[in-house]
Phi, psi and omega in degrees: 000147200273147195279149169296135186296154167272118199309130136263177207221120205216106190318132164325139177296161171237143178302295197247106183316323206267009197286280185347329166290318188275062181299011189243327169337290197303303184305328173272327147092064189282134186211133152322107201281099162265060159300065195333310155295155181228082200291137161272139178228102152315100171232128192261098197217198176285029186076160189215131196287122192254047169228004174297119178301346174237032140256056190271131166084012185265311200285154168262120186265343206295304206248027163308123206219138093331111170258348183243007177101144175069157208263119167002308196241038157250173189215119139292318226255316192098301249263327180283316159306341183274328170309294193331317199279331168277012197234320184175072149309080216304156196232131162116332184297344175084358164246155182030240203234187233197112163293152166297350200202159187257039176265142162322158162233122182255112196264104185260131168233156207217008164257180169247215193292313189289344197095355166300151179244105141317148116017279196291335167289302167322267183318326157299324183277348132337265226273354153323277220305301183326290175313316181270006123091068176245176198265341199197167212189117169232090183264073188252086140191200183164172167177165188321151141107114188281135182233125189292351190256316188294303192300307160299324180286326178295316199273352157277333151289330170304320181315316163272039200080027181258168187248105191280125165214134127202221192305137156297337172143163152254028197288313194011285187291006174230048173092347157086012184302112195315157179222143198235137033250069194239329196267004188291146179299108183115341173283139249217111199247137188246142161266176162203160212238169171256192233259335171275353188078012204255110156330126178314164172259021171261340168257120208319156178239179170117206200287344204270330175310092171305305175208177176229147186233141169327096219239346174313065183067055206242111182304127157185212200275153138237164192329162166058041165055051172255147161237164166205182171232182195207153161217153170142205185242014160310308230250350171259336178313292186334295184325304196278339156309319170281326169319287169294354144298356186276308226277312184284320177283015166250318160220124192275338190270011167290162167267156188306344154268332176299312234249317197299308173302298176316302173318282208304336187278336209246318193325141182274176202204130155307125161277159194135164188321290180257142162264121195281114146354329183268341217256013181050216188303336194166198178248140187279154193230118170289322169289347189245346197262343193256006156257005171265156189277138196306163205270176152274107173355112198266179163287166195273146184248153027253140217242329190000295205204155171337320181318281191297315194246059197263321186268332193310166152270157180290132191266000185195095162272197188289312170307340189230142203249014131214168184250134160192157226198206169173162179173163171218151203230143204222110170327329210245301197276318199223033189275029147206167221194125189252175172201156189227127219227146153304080193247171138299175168282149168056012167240123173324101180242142191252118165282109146228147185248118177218115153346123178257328181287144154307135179104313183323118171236070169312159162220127178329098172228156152255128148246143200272148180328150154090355183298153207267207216256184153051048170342319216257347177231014155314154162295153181282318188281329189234010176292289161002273219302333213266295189294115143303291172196183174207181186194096169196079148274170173303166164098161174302341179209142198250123174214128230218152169199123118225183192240167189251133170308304186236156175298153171141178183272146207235098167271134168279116185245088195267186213189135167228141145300273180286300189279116134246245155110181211295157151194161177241177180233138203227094196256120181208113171304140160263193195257118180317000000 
């Protein structure tokens, strides 16, 4: 009788050999994603080389599109496949590493040969990404100095429901100066912590930080079927990006604020006394965020100023003599939120605003018919001229009276600082 063959025996496989590398998966508490839907996420970068084996089947080569010359889906520079690859790296193929999300990748590139972005390119590759009706936007990079074309381009893509999310900056060590468009109001601006969660010192801080992400040596593809790693907040912006594309293939109907409100509520909060200012809410959590129940559906955004609800209804017309509402407002993304209230000459309307959060302070502006768009850069000698009348005492709640000089529409403008979250509002005629 022939002897029993002898079992063989084989270290176990690993799916994505280099995923043990990817120590930030883990930081984030990252579960392989079987998503079914596959939301497209735009990234508007230096190009993505598209023979990389483990985008194979990630990328949209049809409508992969160049604004800056030269082709989409090629990379000189690398710095646009590793976003990719950090964002949706096929997970599972047995090559390389593991994306955060099974999402397309739509490779818009909008740098030139150095990796600069114009104005005009940024905003074409905006407003590309609108038309191809993508779910998310990824722009990881910026820099100083604000454009009113750019601003307008974010706020036509929130409008349509997409989700803006990008880098903040690497300015830290030169002064913390917002970088745009990661500081535009609705854009979702990621810093990055290192492995321990302690902010890079490279990565810009201030008020303008929506959340933090890993940003450390952060492993993924590079060109020529090559991997390498990178740091700064290109590479934690991918991360939040591949997060919210988790956040949309499971419910595709939140809006850019629900999913923006959703990141930030799930965000883990560094332990310790204070919590640091650069890390916005906290390090963003894959786990917390696609197990929490969804915000409550907000007003259609972007809402900002006279400007954006120049079309809106009147939230207080002529026939009705009160109003009232909830919203909610976010410091970093959204933090102020207009209505356009009706008034006659000479009739007395009652404003109050209360908070829901601890902490919370809203505050009060009127502006008189006809005020123009971008307040905030008006002359001070013609802002005056504009401002009615404000209310911005302390406290969780705020109540404003006056009467209108003249009939016309009227914007109510509410406003948070440090503290944001839900609070409502109540517009009530007196009797003339």
């Amino acid at each position: 009788m022939p002897p029993a063959p002898v079992p063989r025996r084989s270290l176990a496989r690993t799916a994505d050999p280099l995923r043990p590398r990817q120590t930030y998966l883990r930081q984030i508490g990252w579960t392989r994603p079987r998503e079914v839907i596959r939301p497209v996420v735009a990234v508007l970068d230096t190009g993505v080389d598209a023979r990389h084996p483990d985008l194979r089947g990630v990328l949209d080569t049809v409508r992969a599109r160049s604004f800056a010359g030269g082709s989409p889906l090629r990379d000189p520079s690398g710095h646009g496949t590793h976003v990719a690859g950090i964002i949706g790296a096929v997970s599972g193929n047995t090559v390389g590493g593991s994306g955060v999300s099974t999402a397309r990748i739509l490779p818009i590139r909008i740098t030139d040969a150095s990796g600069v972005a114009s104005t005009s390119s940024l905003v074409r590759g905006i407003r590309y990404a609108i038309a191809c009706r993508v779910a998310v936007i990824n722009i990881s990079l910026g820099g100083r100095g604000y454009s009113e074309q750019e601003q307008l381009a974010v706020q036509d893509a929130v409008r349509a429901g997409i989700v803006v999310v990008a880098a903040a900056g690497n300015g830290g060590q030169s002064g913390d100066e917002p970088e745009y468009p990661g500081a535009y109001p609705h854009v979702i601006a990621v810093s990055a912590v290192n492995p321990r969660g302690v902010p890079l010192a490279q990565s810009t801080g201030g008020p303008q930080v929506t959340i933090a992400a890993p940003g450390w040596r952060i492993l993924s593809t590079a060109p020529g079927g090559r991997y390498g790693t990178r740091s700064g907040t290109s590479m934690a912006a991918a991360v939040v990006s591949g997060v919210a594309a988790r956040i949309r293939a499971n419910r595709p109907v939140l809006s850019p604020s629900q999913v923006s409100s959703l990141l930030a509520s799930t965000a883990a909060v560094t332990r310790g006394r204070w919590r640091d200012p650069r890390l916005g809410a906290g390090v963003v959590s894959v786990r917390g965020a696609l197990s929490a129940p969804s915000p409550p559906r907000d007003r259609p955004e972007p809402d900002d100023d006279p400007w954006t609800v120049r079309s809106a209804p009147e939230f207080l017309p002529d026939a009705i003599r009160t109003a009232s509402a909830t919203a909610t407002l976010q410091p970093s993304t959204d933090d102020s939120d207009a209505y356009r209230v009706y008034l006659r000459a000479g009739s007395p309307v009652t404003i109050e605003v209360e908070g829901a959060a601890p902490g919370m302070d809203p505050d009060i502006w009127i502006w008189r018919p006809g005020a123009p768009r971008r307040l905030d850069t008006v002359r001070p000698s013609d802002l005056r001229d504009w401002r009615l009348t404000a209310s911005v005492g302390a406290g969780t709640t705020e109540r404003l009276e006056v009467t209108a000089p003249v009939s016309g529409v009227y914007t109510v403008e509410v406003r948070v600082n440090a503290v944001g979250g839900p609070y409502r509002i109540t517009a009530t005629r007196g009797a003339e």
